[in-house]
C-alpha positions as a Markdown table, in Angstrom:
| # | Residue | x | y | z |
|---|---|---|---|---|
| 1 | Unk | 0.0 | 0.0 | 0.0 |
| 2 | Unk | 1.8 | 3.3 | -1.0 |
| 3 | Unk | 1.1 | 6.3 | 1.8 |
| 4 | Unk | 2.5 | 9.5 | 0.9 |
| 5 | Unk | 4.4 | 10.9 | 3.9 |
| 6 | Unk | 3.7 | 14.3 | 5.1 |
| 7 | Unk | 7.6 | 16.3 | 5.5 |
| 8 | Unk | 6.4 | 19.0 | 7.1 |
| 9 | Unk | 8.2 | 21.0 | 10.1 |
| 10 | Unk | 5.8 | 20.3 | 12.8 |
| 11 | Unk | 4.4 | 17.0 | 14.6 |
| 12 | Unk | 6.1 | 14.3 | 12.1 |
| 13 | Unk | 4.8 | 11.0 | 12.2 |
| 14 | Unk | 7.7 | 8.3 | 13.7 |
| 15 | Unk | 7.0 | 6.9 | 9.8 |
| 16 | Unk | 7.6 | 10.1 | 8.4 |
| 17 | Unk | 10.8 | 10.3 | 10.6 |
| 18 | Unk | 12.1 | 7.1 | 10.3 |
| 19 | Unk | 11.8 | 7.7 | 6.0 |
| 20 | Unk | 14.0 | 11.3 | 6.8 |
| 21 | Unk | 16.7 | 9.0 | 8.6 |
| 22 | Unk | 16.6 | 6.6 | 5.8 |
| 23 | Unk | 16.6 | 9.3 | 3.1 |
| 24 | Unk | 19.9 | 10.2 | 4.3 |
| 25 | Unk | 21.9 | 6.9 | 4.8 |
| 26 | Unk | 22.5 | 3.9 | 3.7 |
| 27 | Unk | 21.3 | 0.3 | 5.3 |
| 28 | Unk | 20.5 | 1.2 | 8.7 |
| 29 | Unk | 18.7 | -2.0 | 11.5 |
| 30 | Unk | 16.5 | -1.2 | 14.0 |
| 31 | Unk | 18.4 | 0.1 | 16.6 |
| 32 | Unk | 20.3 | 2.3 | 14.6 |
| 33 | Unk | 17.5 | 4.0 | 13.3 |
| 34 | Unk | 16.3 | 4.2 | 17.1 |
| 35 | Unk | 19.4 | 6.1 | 18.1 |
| 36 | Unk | 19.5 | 8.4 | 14.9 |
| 37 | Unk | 16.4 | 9.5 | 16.2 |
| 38 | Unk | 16.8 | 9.7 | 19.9 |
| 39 | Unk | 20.1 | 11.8 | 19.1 |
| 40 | Unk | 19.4 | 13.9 | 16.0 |
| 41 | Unk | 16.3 | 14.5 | 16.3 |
| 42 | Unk | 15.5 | 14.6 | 19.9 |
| 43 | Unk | 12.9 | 11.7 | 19.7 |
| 44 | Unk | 11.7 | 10.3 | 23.1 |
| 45 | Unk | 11.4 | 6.9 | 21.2 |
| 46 | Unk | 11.6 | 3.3 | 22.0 |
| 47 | Unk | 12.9 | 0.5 | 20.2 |
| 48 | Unk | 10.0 | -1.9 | 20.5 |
| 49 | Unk | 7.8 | 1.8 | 19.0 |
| 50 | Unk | 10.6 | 1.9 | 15.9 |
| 51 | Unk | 10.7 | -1.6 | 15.6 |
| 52 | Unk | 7.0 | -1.9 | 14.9 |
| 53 | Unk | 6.6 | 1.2 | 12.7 |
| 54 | Unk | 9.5 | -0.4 | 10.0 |
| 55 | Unk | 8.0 | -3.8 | 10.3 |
| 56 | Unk | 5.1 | -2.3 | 8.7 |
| 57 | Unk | 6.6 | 0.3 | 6.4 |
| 58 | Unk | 8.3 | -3.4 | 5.3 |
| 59 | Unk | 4.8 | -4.8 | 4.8 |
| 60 | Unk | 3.4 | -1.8 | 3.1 |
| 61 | Unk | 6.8 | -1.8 | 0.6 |
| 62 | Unk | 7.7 | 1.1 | 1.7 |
| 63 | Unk | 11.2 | -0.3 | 3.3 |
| 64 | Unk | 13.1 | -3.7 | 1.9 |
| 65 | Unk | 15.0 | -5.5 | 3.9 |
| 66 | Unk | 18.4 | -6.7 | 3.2 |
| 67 | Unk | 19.9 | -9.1 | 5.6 |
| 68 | Unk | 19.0 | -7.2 | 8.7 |
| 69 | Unk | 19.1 | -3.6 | 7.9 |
| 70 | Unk | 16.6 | -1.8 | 6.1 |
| 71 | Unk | 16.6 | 0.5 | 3.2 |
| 72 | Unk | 13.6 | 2.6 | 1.2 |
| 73 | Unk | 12.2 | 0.8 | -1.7 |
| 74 | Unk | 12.6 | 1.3 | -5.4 |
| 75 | Unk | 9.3 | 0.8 | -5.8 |
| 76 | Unk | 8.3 | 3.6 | -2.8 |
| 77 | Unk | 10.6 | 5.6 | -4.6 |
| 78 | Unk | 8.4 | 5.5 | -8.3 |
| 79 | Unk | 5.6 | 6.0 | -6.3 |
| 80 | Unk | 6.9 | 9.0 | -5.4 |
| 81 | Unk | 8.5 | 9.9 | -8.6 |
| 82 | Unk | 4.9 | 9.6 | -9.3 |
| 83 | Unk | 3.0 | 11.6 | -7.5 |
| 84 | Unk | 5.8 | 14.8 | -7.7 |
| 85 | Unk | 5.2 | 14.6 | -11.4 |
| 86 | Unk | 1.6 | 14.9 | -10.9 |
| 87 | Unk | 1.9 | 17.6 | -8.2 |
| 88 | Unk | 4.2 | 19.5 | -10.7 |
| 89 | Unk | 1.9 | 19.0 | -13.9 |
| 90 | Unk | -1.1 | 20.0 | -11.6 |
| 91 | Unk | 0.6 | 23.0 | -10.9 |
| 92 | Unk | 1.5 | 24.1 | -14.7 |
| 93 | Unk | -1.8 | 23.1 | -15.8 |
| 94 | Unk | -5.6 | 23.6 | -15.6 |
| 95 | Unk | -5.7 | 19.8 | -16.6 |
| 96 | Unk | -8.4 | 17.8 | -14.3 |
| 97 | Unk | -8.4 | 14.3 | -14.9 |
| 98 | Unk | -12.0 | 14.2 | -13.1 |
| 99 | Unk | -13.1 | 16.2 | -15.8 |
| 100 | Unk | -13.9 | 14.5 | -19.3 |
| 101 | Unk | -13.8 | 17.3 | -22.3 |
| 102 | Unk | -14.7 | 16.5 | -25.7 |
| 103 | Unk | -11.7 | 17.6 | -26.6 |
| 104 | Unk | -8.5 | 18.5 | -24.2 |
| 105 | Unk | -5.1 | 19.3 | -25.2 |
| 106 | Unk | -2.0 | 18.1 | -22.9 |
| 107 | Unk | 1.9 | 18.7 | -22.5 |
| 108 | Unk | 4.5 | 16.7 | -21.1 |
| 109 | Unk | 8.0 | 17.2 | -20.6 |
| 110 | Unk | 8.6 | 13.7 | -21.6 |
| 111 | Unk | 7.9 | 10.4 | -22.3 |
| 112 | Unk | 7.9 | 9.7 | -18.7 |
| 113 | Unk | 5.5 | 12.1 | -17.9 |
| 114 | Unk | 3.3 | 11.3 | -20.7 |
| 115 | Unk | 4.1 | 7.1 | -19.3 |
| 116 | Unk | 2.5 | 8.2 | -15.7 |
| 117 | Unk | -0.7 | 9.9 | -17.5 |
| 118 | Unk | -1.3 | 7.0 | -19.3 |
| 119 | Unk | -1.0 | 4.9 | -16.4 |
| 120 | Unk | -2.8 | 7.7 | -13.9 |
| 121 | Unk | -5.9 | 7.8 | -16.6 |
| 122 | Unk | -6.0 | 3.9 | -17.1 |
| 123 | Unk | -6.8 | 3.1 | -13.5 |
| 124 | Unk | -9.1 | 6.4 | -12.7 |
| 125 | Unk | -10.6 | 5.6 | -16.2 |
| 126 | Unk | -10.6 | 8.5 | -18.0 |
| 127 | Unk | -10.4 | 7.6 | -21.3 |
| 128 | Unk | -13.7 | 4.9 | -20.9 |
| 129 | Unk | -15.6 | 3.7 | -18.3 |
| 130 | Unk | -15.2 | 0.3 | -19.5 |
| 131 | Unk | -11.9 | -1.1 | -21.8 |
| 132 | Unk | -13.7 | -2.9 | -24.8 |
| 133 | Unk | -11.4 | -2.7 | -28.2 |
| 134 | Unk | -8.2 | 0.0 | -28.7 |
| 135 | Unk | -6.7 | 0.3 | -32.0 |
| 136 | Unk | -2.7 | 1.2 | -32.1 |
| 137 | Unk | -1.2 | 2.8 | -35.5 |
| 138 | Unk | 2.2 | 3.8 | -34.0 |
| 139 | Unk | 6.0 | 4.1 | -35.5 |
| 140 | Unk | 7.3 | 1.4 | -33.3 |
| 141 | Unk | 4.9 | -0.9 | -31.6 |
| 142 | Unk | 4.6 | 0.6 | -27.8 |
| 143 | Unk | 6.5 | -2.0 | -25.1 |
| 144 | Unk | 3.4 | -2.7 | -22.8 |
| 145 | Unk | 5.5 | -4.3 | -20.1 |
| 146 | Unk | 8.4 | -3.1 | -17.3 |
| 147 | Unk | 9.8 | -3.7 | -14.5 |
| 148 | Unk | 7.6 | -1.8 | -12.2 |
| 149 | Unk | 4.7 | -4.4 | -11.0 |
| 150 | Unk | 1.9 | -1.8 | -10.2 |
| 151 | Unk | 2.6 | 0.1 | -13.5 |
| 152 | Unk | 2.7 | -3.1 | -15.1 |
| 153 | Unk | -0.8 | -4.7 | -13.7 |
| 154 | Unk | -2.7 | -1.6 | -14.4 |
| 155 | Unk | -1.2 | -2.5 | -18.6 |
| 156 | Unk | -1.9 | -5.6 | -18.3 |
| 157 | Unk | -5.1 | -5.5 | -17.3 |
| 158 | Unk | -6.1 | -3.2 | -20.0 |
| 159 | Unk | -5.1 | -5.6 | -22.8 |
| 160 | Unk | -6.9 | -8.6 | -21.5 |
| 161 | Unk | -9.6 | -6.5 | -20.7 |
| 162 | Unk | -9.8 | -5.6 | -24.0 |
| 163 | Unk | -10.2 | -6.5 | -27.8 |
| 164 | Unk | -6.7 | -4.8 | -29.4 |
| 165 | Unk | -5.6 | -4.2 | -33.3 |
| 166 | Unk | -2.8 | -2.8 | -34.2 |
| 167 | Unk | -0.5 | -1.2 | -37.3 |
| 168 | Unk | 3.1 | -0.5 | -37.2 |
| 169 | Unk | 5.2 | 1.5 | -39.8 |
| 170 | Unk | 8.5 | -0.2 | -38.8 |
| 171 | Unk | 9.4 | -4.0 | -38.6 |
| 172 | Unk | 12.4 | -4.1 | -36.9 |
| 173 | Unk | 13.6 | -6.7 | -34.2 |
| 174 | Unk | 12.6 | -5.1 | -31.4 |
| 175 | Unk | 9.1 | -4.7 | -33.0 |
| 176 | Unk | 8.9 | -8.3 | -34.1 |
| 177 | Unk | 10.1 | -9.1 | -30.0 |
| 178 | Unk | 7.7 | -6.7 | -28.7 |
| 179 | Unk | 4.8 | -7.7 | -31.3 |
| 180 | Unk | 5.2 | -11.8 | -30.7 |
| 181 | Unk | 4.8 | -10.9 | -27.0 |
| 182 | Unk | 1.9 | -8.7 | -27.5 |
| 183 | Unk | 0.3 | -11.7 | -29.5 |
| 184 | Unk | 0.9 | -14.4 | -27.1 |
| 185 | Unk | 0.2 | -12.4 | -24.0 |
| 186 | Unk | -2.8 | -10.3 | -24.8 |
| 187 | Unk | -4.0 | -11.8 | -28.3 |
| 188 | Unk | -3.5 | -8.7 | -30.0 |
| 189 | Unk | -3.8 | -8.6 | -33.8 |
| 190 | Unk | -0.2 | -6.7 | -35.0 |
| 191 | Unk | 0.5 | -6.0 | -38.7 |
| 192 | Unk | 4.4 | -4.4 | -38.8 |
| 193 | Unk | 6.3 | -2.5 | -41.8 |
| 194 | Unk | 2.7 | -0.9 | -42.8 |
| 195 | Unk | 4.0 | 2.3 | -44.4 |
| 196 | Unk | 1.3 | 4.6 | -44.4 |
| 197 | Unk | 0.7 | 6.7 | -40.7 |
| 198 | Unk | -1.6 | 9.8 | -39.9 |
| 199 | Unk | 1.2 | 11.9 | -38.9 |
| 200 | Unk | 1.4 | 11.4 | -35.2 |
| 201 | Unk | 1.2 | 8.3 | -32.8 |
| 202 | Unk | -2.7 | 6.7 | -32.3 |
| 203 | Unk | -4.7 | 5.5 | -29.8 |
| 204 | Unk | -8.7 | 4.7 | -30.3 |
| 205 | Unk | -9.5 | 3.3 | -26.7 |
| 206 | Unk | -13.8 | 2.7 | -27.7 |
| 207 | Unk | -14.5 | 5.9 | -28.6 |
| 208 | Unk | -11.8 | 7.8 | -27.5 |
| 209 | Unk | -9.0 | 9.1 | -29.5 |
| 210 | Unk | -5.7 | 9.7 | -28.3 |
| 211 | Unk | -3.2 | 11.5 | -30.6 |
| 212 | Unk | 0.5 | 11.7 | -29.0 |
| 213 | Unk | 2.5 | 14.4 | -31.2 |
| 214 | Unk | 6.6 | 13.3 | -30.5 |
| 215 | Unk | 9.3 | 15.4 | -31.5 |
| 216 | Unk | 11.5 | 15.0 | -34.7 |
| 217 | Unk | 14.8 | 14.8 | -31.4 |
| 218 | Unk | 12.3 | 12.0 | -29.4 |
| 219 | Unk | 11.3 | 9.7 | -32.9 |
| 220 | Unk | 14.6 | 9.4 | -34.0 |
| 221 | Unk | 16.2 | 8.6 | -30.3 |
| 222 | Unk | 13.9 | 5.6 | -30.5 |
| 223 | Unk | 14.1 | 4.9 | -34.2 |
| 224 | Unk | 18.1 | 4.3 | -33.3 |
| 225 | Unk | 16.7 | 2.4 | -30.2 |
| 226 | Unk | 14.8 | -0.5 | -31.9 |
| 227 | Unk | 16.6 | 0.2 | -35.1 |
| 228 | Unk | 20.2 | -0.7 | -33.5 |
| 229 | Unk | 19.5 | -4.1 | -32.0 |
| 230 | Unk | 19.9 | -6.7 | -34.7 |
| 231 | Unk | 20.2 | -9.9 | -33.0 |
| 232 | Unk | 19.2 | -10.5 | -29.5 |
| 233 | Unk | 17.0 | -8.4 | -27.2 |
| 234 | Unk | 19.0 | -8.1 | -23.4 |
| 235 | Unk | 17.0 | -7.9 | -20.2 |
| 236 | Unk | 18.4 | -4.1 | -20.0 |
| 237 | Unk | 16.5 | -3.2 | -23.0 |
| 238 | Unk | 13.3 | -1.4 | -20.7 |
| 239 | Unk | 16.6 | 0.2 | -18.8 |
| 240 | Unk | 17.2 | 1.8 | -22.2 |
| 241 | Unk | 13.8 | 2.7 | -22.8 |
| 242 | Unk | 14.0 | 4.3 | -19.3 |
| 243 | Unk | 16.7 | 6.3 | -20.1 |
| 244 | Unk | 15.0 | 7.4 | -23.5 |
| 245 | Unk | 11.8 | 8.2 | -21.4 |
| 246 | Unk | 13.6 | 11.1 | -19.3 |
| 247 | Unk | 15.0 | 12.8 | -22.5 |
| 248 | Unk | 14.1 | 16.7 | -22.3 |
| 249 | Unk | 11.3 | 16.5 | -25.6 |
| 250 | Unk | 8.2 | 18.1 | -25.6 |
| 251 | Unk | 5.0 | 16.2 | -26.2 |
| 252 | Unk | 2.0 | 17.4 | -27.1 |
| 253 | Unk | -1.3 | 14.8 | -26.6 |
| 254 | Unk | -4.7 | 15.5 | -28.2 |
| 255 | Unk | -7.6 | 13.9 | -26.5 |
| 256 | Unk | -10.7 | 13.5 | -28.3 |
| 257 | Unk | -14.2 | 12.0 | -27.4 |
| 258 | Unk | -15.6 | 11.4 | -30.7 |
| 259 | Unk | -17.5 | 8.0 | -31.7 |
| 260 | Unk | -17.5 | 9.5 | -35.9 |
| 261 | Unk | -13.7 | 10.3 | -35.7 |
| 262 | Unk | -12.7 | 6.8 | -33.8 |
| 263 | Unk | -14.7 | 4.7 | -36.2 |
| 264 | Unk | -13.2 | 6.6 | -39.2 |
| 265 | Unk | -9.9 | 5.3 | -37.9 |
| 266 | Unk | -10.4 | 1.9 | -36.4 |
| 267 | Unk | -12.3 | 1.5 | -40.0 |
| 268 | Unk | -8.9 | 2.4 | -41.9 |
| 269 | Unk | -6.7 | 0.3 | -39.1 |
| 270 | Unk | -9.3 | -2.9 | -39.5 |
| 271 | Unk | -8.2 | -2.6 | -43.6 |
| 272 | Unk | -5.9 | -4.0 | -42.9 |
| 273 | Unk | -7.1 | -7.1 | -41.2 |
């Protein structure tokens, strides 16, 4: 369960506490932790009190334990990641995901950004109330998987939940990888090396219609990415996509609620079928 801490300057929970003494070392155990606090921050705290609160920061995966010392969690720490991005996009913007336009227009700083927004609107539902069909016509076909579980699940269960179709204009390695996965895993239907494309990356989720407007810099950072690998795909290869993903490139993402204009392009994708 992820639980956002509260930092500020008065009446800190010992959770919040015990996060601000891991934040700023390395594996501590129990009573470590327990005399950080006692002496650097003037805690009247008992070991049996710490001891409980990291046992269940452990069980909410907010701590790991390795051997017998704890540390903060990778996956506490994209949770995090997370919610700053949203906090900082909420700022910029008068976006409200509550709030379903007929048309909305969104920037992200990159594809990490636009990565969490997908994920964010997936699970609150925002594009559909219920996942039927979605129709892809992308440059590259889009790596539905990671290494992040939550992030992951919430994917995952869109695809199954769903009928999917898809054109590709490229038919590299990675996209044949990527596309027998897709197949396997989700039954999608995949057609690469289809030439034609609208002029930007689509998304028809039922009736809604997600254009995603990538840079010239971003496209050809990941045309080089699946373009380059020519005979084996590595494990690392989402750790590259990673590092693509937090590339300074505008995006610019078009969302429109339209049953005419979705069925004018799921009728030009299912051409193809």
């Amino acid at each position: 369960m992820f639980e956002l801490p509260l930092l500020g300057k008065n009446e800190k929970s010992l959770k919040s506490l015990i996060l601000e003494v891991l934040m700023n070392s390395k594996t501590l155990n129990v009573m470590k932790i327990k005399n950080i606090l006692s002496k650097n921050f003037n805690q009247k705290v008992t070991y049996q009190a710490v001891y409980k609160a990291v046992k269940e920061m452990k069980r909410d995966g907010i701590l790991t334990k390795i051997a017998s010392e704890y540390i903060i969690s990778e996956d506490y720490i994209d949770n995090l990641e997370k919610y700053v991005s949203l906090l900082r996009k909420s700022k910029k913007s008068g976006f409200n995901i509550f709030e379903k336009k007929e048309t909305e227009k969104i920037q992200f700083e990159n594809l990490f950004e636009f990565y969490e927004f997908l994920i964010n609107a997936l699970s609150l539902k925002y594009f559909t109330d219920e996942y039927k069909e979605n129709y892809f016509w992308t440059t590259h076909i889009w790596p539905l998987s990671g290494s992040v579980k939550p992030k992951k699940d919430v994917l995952h269960r869109w695809m199954k939940e769903s009928k999917t179709y898809a054109i590709v204009s490229k038919n590299s390695l990675v996209d044949k990888i990527f596309g027998f996965y897709s197949k396997k895993r989700f039954d999608m239907k995949i057609k690469l090396g289809i030439k034609s494309n609208p002029g930007f990356e689509l998304v028809v989720i039922n009736d809604t219609v997600v254009q995603v407007f990538l840079p010239k810099v971003l496209l050809d950072k990941l045309d080089s990415f699946y373009s380059n690998i020519k005979k084996t795909v590595s494990f690392d290869v989402f750790e590259q996509i990673t590092d693509i993903s937090f590339i300074e490139a505008p995006i610019s993402v078009v969302i429109i609620r339209s049953k005419t204009i979705a069925d004018q392009y799921k009728k030009e994708i299912k051409r193809y079928f």
